[in-house]
C-alpha positions in Angstrom: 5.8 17.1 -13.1 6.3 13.9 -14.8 3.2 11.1 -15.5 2.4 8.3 -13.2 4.3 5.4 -15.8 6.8 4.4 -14.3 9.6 6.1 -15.6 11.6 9.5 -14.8 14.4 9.5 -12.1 11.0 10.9 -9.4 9.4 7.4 -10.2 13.2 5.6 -9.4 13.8 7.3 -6.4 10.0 6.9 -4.8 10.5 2.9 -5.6 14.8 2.6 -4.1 13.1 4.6 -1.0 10.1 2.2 0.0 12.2 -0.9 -1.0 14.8 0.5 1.4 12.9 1.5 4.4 13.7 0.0 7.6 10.9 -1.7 9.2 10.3 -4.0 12.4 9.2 -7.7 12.8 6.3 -7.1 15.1 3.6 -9.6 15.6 0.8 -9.3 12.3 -2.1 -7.5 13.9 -5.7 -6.3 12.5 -5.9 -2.6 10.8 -8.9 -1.6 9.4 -10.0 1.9 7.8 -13.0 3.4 5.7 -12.8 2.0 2.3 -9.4 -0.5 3.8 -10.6 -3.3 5.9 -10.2 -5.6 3.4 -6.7 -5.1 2.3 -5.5 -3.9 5.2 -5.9 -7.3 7.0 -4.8 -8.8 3.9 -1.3 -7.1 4.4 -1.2 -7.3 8.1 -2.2 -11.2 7.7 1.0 -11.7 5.3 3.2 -9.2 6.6 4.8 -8.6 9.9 7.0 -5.2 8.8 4.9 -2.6 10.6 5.6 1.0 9.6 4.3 4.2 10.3 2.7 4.9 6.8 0.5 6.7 4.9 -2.4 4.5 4.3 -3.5 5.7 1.1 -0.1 6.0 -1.0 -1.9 5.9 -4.3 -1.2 7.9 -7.9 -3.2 10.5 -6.8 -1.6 11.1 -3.4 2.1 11.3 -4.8 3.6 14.5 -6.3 6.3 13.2 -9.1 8.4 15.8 -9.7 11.5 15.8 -12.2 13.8 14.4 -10.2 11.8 14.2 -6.9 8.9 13.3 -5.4 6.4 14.4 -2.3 3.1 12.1 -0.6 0.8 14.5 0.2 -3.1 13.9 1.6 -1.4 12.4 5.3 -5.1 12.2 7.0 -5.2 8.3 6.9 -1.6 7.9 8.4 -1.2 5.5 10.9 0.7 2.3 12.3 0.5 -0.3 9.6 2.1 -3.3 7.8 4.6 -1.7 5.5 3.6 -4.1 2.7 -0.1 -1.6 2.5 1.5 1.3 1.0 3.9 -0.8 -1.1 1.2 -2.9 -2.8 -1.2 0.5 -2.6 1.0 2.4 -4.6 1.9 0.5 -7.5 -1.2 -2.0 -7.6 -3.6 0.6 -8.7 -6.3 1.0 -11.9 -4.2 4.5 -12.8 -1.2 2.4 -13.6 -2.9 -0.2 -15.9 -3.3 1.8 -19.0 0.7 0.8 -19.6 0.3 -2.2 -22.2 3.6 -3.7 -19.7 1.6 -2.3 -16.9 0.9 -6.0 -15.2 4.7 -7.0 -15.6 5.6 -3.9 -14.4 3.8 -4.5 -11.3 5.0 -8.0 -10.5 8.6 -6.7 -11.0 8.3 -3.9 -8.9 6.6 -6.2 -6.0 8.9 -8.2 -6.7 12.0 -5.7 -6.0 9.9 -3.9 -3.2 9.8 -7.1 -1.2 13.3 -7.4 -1.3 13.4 -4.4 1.8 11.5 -6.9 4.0 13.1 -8.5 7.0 14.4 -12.0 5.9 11.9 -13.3 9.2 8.9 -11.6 7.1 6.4 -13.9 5.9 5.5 -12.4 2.9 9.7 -13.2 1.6 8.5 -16.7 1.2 5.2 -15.8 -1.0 4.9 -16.4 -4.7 5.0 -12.6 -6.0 2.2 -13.3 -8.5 -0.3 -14.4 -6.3 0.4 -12.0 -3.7 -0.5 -9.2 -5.9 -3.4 -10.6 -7.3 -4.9 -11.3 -4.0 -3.7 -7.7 -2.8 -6.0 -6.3 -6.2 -9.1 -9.0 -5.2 -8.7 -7.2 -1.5 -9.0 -3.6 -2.9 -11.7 -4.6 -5.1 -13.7 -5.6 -2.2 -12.6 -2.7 -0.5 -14.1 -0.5 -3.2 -16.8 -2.2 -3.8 -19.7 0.7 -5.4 -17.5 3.6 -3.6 -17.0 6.9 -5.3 -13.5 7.7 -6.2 -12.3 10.7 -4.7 -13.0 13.0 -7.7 -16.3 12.1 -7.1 -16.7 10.0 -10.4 -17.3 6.6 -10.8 -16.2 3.3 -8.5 -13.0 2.3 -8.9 -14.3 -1.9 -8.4 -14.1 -2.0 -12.5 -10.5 -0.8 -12.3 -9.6 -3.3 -10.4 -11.4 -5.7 -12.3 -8.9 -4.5 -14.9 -5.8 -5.0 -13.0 -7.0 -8.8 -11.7 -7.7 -9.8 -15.3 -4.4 -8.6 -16.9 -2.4 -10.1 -13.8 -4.1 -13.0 -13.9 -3.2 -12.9 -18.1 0.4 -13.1 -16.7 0.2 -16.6 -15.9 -0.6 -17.6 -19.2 -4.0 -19.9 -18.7 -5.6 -17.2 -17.1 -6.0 -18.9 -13.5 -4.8 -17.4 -10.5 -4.1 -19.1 -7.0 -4.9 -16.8 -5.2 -8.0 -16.0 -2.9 
């Protein structure tokens, strides 16, 4: 197995295949989880690509192998805006300890988005500001909840991932809500 950093042809081949799954333009509709609500709406609100997916496509979820890869822990699975697992995945406190970690996520957002239908709304969206709304989401998701090792919240690594995003712009200020 190979580290979640972003590198290794497992890590290439998990990003080509969720930038080049089909989806359909379906009407934006509300889906809400334990521990999701927020986010989930945030991506159903901004994208209309609706998938079945895994709903919790996080580090911890995804077996990188050498030159493979496997999502495992399927209990969440359900109809959803394809842009959840996308932003899920690579928007996430594990893959911040990368010092190009923030750049790495706008360009891989960036690419991701390039799957979408050309109707979907979120083609339109500056890339920045959708992922730093998409980590302000999760961090209200989180809020004082237990990771799933049992530790500590994961609010203040999200914290983490909105300040070094928002560092990306430069001043510091970020757009979005």
């Amino acid at each position: 197995m190979t580290s979640y950093d972003g590198s290794g042809a497992g890590w290439r081949l998990l990003v080509s295949d969720l930038a080049a799954r089909s989806s359909e333009f379906v009407p934006a509709f509300q889906c809400t989880s334990d521990g999701f609500g927020t986010s989930h709406e945030y991506c159903a609100a901004l994208c209309r690509c609706r998938v079945f997916s895994h709903c919790d496509l996080r580090p911890g979820n995804i077996l990188i192998l050498e030159d493979d890869y496997r999502a495992v822990g399927w209990d969440r699975a359900h109809y959803c805006s394809r842009l959840f697992d996308e932003l899920t995945l690579v928007v996430h406190p594990w893959f911040s300890d990368r010092p190009d970690a923030y750049q790495l996520m706008r360009d891989t957002v960036s690419r991701l988005l390039q799957g979408h239908d050309d109707r979907c709304p979120v083609r339109g969206l500056d890339v920045l500001d959708l992922v730093v709304g998409f980590a302000r989401a999760r961090y209200r998701d989180v809020g004082c909840q237990p990771d799933d090792g049992g530790g500590e919240s994961l609010a203040p690594g999200y914290r983490r991932v909105i300040a070094g995003l928002d560092g990306l712009r430069g001043d510091g200020a970020s757009s979005a809500a």
